[in-house]
N, C-alpha and C positions, 0 to 999 in steps of 0.2 A: 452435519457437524454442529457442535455447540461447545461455547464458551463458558469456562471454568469460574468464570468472573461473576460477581452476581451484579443486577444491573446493567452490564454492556448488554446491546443489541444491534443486531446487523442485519441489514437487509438490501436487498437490490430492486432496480430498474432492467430491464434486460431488452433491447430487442437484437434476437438470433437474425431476422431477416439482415436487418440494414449493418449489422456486426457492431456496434455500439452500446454500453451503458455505463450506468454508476453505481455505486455502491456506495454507503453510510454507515457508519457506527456512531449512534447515538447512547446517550446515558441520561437516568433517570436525576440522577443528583450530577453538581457539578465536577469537570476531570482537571486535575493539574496536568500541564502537558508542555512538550518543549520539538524543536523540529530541528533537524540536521541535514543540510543538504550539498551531497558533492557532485551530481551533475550540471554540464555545464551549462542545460538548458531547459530550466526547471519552468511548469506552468503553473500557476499557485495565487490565492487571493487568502488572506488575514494570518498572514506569518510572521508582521514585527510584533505583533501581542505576543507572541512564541519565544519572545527571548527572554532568556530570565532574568535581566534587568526591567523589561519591560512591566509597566503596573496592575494591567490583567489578571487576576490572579486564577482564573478559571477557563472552560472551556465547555463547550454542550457537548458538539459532534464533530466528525472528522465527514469531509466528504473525500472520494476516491474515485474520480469520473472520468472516462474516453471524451472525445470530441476535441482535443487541445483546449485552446486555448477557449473556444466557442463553452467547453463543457463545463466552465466555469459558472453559468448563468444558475446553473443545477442547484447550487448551492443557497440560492433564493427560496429554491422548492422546502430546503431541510430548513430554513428557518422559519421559513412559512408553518409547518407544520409543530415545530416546536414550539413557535410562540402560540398557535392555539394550543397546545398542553400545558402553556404559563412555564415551559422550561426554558432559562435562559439568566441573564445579569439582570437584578432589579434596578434601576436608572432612571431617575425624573418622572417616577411615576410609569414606564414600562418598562415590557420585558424582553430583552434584546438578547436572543442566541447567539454564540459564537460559535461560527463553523471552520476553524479554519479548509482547506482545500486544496488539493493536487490534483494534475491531469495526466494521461496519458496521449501519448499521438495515435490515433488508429481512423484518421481520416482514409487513409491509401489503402483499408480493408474492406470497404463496405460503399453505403452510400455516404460521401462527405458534406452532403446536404442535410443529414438526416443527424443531432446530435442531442446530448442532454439539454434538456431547459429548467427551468419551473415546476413546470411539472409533473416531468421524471424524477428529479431529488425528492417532489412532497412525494413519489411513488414509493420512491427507495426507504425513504424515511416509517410511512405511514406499515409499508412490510415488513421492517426491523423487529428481528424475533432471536430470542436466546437461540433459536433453531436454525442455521441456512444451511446452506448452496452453497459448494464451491466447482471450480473448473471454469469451462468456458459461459459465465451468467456473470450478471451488473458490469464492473469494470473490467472485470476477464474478457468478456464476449470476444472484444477487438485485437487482443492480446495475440502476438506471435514473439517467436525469437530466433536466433541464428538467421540474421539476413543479410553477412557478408556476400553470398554469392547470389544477392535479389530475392526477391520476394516467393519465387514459383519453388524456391531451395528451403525456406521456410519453415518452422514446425510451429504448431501450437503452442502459444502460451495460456495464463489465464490466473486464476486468484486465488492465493493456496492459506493454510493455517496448521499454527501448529501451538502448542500448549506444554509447559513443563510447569509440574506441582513439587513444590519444597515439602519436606518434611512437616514443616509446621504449617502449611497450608497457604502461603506464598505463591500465589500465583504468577509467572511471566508468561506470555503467548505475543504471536505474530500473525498478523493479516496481510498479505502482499499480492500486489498484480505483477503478474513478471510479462513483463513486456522489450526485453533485450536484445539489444544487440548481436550481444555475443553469445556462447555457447553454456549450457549448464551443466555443473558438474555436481557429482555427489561425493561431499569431501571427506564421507567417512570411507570409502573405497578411493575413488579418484574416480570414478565411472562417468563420461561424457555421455548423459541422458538426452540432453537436448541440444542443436544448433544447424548449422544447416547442411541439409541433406540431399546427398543427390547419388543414385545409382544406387540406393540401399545403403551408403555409409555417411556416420555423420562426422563431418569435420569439426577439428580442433579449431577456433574461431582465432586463439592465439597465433598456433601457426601458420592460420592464413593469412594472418597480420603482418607475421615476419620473413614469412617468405612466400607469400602466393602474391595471388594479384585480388585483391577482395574489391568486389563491385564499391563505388562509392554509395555509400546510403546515409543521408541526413535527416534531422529532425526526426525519428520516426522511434524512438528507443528510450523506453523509461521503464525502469522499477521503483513502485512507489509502495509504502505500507507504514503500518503502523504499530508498534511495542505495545502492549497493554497489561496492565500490572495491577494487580490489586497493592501492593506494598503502598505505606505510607512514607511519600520519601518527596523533596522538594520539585521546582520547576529545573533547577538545576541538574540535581539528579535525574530528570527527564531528558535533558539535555544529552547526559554519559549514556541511558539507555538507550538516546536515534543512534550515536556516536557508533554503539557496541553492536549496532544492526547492519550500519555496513561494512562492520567487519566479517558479519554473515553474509552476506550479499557477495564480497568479494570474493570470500571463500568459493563459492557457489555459481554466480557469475562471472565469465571471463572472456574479454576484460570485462570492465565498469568502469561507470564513473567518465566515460568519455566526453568527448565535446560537445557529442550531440545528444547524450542522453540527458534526462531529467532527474535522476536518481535522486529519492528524499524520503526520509522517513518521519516519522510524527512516533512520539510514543508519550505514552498518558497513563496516568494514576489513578485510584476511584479511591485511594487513600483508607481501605479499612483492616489492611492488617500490617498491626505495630510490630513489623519483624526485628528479629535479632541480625537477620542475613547483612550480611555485606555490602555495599553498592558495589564492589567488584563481585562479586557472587550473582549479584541480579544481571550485569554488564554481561556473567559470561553465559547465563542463560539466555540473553535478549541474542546474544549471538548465533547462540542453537537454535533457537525456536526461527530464527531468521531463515538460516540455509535448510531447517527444515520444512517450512513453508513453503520457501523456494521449488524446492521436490515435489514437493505434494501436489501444488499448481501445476505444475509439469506431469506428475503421473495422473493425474486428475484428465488431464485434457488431452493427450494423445492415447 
């Protein structure tokens, strides 16, 4: 796969044995960006620079890592490696990356000893190619969903993309690890692709909510991703396009947003095409490219 965008790059960290990694998108010049978050239990390091009040006015890279809260350290790695490229904020004489950061939970898949550090992210980072990977590799690896009825009911998750070009050449696209809860749907049919499976049939994760007996399962459920736009549009406007992603998510994922998920989105600008489009126009593509990511991740990896 490769991004429409010029300048984004992606790349991963992967290890298949222990089921863990992370993923990064870096950029060569600086991104405007804003982050939205409705899960109830989000993992994340440099997200008040993300508000748009806040005085920040830029951003290097996004990291996107497994290990919880551990996976966090990763993000050391992606600064390390930008500041030797001189990419980052000029400040008192250096040059200081900003990465903000999200995690997934996928300790209970693998080895939980075994998670992102240092350097895994300068791995993810230094592999960052217009060209990747998607499915089960970097943040996908650990990635499952449907796990109302426990883990062994389970299906593949992983890190899906999607891309809508405007007429005038208006880029929107999405990068997401789907790591859920609940069950997935494809909301241009209704078709439940993913959730949890047992005896050949996959359950509706909703109705086992309302009327089954759904195993208790905590902390263990996030979708995380990111909007990426070439459109020259503010930190604000970055804000309405996380906003208008988990309207995709919701569509797509069901439910979301729960107590125990982490749900958050990041979406960023590279600021070089001075569209006519609409900020509702961009919102309702950030939407599409969401739930169709969503899918992609999912047919990608089963």
């Amino acid at each position: 796969m490769n991004s429409n965008i010029e300048g984004i790059k992606i790349g991963h960290w992967t290890d298949s044995e222990n089921k863990t990694g992370c993923t990064t998108l870096i950029s060569d010049k600086s991104l405007v960006a804003s982050v939205d978050i409705r899960g109830g239990a989000p993992g994340t390091k440099e997200i008040a620079l993300l508000d748009p009040i806040a005085t920040a006015p830029n951003i290097n890279g996004i990291l996107l890592t497994g290990g919880s809260a551990f996976g966090l350290n990763a993000s050391a790695g992606v600064m390390k490696y930008l500041e030797e490229k001189d990419i980052g904020i000029k400040f008192g004489g250096n040059t200081i990356p900003l990465v903000p950061s999200a995690v997934i939970f996928d300790l209970n898949v693998g080895n939980s000893k075994i998670r992102p550090g240092l350097d895994e992210g300068y791995l993810a980072a230094k592999n960052a190619s217009k060209n990747f990977e998607l499915g089960n590799v970097g943040v996908g690896t650990g990635c499952s969903v449907g796990k109302l009825l426990g883990a062994k009911y389970s299906m593949n998750g992983g890190i899906g993309f999607s891309s809508h070009v405007f007429g005038d050449g208006t880029v929107v696209e999405c990068l997401v690890a789907v790591n859920a809860l609940g069950s997935i749907v494809n909301p241009e049919n209704g078709e439940i692709i993913a959730g949890p499976k047992r005896d050949g049939k996959i359950y509706d994760s909703v109705d086992l909510y309302l009327n089954g007996k759904p195993e208790k399962r905590g902390f263990q459920n996030t979708t995380i991703g990111v909007v990426i736009t070439n459109a020259e549009i503010s930190k604000v406007d970055c804000k309405r396009l996380s906003i208008a992603a988990h309207d995709g998510l919701a569509l797509s994922v069901r439910p979301s947003h729960t107590s125990n998920d982490g749900d958050l989105f990041f979406a960023v600008s590279t600021g070089e095409s001075s569209t006519k489009l609409s900020v509702d126009q961009l919102f309702t593509a950030s939407m599409k490219v969401t739930y169709e990511a969503i899918n992609n991740a999912i047919n990608l990896s089963n």
